[in-house]
C-alpha positions in Angstrom: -22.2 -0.5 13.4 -21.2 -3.3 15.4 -24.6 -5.0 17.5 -23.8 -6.0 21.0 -22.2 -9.6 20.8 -24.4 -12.3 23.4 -21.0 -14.6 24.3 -17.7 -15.0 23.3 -18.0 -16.4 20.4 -20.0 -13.6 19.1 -17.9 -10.9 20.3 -14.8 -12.9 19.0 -16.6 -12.9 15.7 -17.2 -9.1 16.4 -13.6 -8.1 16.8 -12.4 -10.0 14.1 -15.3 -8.4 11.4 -13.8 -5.0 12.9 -10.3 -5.9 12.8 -10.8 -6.7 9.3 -12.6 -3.5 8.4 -9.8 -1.8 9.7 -7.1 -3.5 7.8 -8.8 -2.5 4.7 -8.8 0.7 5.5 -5.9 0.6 6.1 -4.7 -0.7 2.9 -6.6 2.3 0.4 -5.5 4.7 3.0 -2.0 3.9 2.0 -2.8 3.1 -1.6 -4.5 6.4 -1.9 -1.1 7.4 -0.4 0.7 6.3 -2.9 -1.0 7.6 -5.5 -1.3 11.3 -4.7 2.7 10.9 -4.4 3.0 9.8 -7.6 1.2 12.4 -9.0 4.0 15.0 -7.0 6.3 13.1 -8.5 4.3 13.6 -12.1 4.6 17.4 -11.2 8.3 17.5 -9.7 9.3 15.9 -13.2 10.3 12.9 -11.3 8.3 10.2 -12.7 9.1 6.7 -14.0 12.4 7.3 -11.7 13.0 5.2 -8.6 12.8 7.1 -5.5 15.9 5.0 -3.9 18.3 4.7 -7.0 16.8 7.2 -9.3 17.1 4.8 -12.0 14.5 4.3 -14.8 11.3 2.3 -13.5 10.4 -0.3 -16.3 7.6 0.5 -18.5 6.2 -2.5 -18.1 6.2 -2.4 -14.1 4.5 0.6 -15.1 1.5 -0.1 -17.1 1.0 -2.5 -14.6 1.3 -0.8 -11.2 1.2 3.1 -12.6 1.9 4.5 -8.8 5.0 2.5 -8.3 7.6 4.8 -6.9 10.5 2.1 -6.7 12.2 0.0 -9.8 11.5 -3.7 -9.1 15.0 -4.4 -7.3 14.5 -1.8 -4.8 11.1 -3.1 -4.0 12.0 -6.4 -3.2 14.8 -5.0 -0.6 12.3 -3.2 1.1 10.1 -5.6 1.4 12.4 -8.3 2.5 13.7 -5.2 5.7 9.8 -4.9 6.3 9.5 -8.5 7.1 12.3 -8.9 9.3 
């Protein structure tokens, strides 16, 4: 619960504390996301392929990151359209 700020700085400080909360909800939200579609894709017989080139996801890429739904190369595109 946020307590009534006294000036601006406190409700600067305020905004930012809930903006904050927010964007790490944000992120397990879509984490969580992730990882319930991986387990479709467990189900679907579909895992360990990559969702835009259905070729073999590395083991290694994996182990590390168990939910990935994309090989490493098809990642890196979409995160290189998300930034723009």
């Amino acid at each position: 619960m946020i307590q009534m700020a006294k000036d601006g700085g406190d409700r600067g400080l305020a905004e930012l504390r809930e903006s904050t909360i927010f964007s790490l909800i944000k992120l397990k939200v879509e984490e969580i996301e992730t990882i319930e579609e991986g387990l479709q894709r467990i189900e679907a017989g579909k895992y360990g392929r990559c969702r835009d080139c259905s070729r073999w996801i590395r083991h290694a890429r994996l182990q590390a990151q168990p939910y990935a739904i994309r090989c490493r190369a098809c990642q890196e595109k979409r995160e290189k359209i998300e930034q723009i």
